[in-house]
C-alpha positions as CSV (number, residue, x, y, z in Angstrom):
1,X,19.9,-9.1,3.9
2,X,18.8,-5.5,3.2
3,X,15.8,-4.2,5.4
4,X,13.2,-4.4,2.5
5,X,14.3,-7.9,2.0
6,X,13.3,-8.4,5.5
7,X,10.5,-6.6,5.0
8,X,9.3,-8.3,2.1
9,X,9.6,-11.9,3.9
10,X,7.9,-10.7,7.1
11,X,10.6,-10.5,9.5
12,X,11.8,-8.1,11.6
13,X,12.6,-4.9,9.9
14,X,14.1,-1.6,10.8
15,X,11.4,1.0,10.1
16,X,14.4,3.8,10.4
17,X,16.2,2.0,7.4
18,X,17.8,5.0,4.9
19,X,16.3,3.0,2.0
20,X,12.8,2.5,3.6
21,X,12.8,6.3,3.9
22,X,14.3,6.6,0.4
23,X,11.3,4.2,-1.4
24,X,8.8,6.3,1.0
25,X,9.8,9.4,-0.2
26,X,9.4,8.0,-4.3
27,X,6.0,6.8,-3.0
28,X,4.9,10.2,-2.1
29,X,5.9,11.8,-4.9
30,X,3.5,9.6,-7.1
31,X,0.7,9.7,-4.8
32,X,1.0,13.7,-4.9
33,X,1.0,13.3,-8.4
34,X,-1.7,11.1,-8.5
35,X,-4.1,13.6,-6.1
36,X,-3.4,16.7,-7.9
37,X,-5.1,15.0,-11.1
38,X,-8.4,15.9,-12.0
39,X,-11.5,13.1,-12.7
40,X,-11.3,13.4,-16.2
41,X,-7.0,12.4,-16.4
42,X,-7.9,9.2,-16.5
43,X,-4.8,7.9,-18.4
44,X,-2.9,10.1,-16.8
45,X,-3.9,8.6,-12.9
46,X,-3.9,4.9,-14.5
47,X,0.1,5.7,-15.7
48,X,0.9,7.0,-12.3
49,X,-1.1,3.8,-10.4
50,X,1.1,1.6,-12.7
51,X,4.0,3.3,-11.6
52,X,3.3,3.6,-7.8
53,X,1.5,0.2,-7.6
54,X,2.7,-3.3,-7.5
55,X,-0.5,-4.4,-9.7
56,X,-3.6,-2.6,-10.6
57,X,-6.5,-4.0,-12.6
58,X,-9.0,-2.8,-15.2
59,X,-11.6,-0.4,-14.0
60,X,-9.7,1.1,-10.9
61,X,-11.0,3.7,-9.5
62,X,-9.3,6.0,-6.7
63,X,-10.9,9.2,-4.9
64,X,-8.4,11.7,-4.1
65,X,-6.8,11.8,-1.4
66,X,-5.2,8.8,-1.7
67,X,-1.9,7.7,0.3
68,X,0.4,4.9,0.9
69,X,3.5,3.9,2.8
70,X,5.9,2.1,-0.1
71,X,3.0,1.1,-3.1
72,X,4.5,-2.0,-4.7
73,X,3.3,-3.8,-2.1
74,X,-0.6,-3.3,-3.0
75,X,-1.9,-4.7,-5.3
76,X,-5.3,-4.1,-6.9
77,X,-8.1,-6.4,-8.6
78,X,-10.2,-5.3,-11.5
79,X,-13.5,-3.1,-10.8
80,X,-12.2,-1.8,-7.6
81,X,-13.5,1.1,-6.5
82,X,-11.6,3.4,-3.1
83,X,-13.9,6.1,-1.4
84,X,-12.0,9.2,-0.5
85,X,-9.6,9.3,2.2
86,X,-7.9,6.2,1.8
87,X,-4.6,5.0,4.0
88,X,-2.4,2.4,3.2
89,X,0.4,1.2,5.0
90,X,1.8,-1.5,2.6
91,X,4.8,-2.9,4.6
92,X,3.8,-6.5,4.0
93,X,1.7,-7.4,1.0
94,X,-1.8,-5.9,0.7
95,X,-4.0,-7.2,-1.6
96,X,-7.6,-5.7,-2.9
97,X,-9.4,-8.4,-4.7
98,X,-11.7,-7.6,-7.7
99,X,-15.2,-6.2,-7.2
100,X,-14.5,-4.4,-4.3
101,X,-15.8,-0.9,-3.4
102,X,-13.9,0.5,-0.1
103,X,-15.7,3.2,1.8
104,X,-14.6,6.9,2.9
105,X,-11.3,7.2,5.3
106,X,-10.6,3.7,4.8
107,X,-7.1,2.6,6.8
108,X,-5.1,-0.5,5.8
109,X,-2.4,-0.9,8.4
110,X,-0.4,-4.7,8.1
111,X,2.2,-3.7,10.4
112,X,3.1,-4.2,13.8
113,X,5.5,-2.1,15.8
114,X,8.1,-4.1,18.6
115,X,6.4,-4.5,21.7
116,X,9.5,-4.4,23.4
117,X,10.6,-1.4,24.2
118,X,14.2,-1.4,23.7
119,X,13.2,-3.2,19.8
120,X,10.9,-0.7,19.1
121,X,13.2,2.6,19.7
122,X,15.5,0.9,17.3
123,X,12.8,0.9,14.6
124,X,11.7,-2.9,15.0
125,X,8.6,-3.4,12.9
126,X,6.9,-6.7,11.1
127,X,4.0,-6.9,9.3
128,X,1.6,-9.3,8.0
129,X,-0.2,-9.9,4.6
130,X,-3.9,-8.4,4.3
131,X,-6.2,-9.9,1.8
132,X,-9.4,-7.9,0.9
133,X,-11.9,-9.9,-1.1
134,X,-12.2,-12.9,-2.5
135,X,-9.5,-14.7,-4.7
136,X,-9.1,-18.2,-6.3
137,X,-6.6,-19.9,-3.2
138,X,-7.0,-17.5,0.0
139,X,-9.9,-16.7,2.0
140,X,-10.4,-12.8,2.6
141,X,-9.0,-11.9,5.9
């Protein structure tokens, strides 16, 4: 099982992982993309969310300076709206429900580095699901 398989299921994962470093590097190359747009490329920033996103709604809106760890692992309701600033460390799924307006310097971090030592200077690293919102079948955590 690959590490982003791992990742994907919630398990233990090594954060040091060439093709963790790989999809992080693709990720930052669209969000760069995405921050050097202006207001008015609004096509152009919905192409690159679709791209960089795992699902993103009608109506999404994203201040500049915008950044995430992987992106396919957010996904975003309709009529969303994310202040400035915004951080999002999507190794385990992170979900934005519709309606929701996010404030400035907002940080979404679902992971969790090894506590033990030895674990964590290997890379060990698992995260958890976030939920922002509220959904049909899951309660916003």
């Amino acid at each position: 099982m690959t590490e982003w398989e791992k990742l994907l299921r919630g398990q233990v994962y090594n954060d040091f992982d060439d093709d963790l470093f790989q999809r992080r590097g693709a990720a930052k190359k669209l969000f760069r993309a995405y921050n050097r747009t202006e207001d008015d490329e609004t096509e152009l920033r919905r192409s690159i969310l679709r791209e960089l996103l795992g699902s993103v709604g009608e109506n999404v809106w994203i201040e500049p300076d915008f950044r995430c760890e992987f992106g396919k692992n957010i996904t975003i309701g309709d009529n969303v709206y994310i202040n400035f600033g915004c951080v999002i460390l999507d190794c385990a799924e992170v979900t934005i429900g519709a309606n929701a307006l996010l404030g400035p310097n907002i940080g979404i971090y679902p992971v969790n580095h090894a506590l033990d030592a030895e674990e964590r200077i290997h890379g060990g690293c698992q995260g958890k699901p976030v939920r922002i919102g509220k959904k049909s079948g899951w309660a916003a955590t």
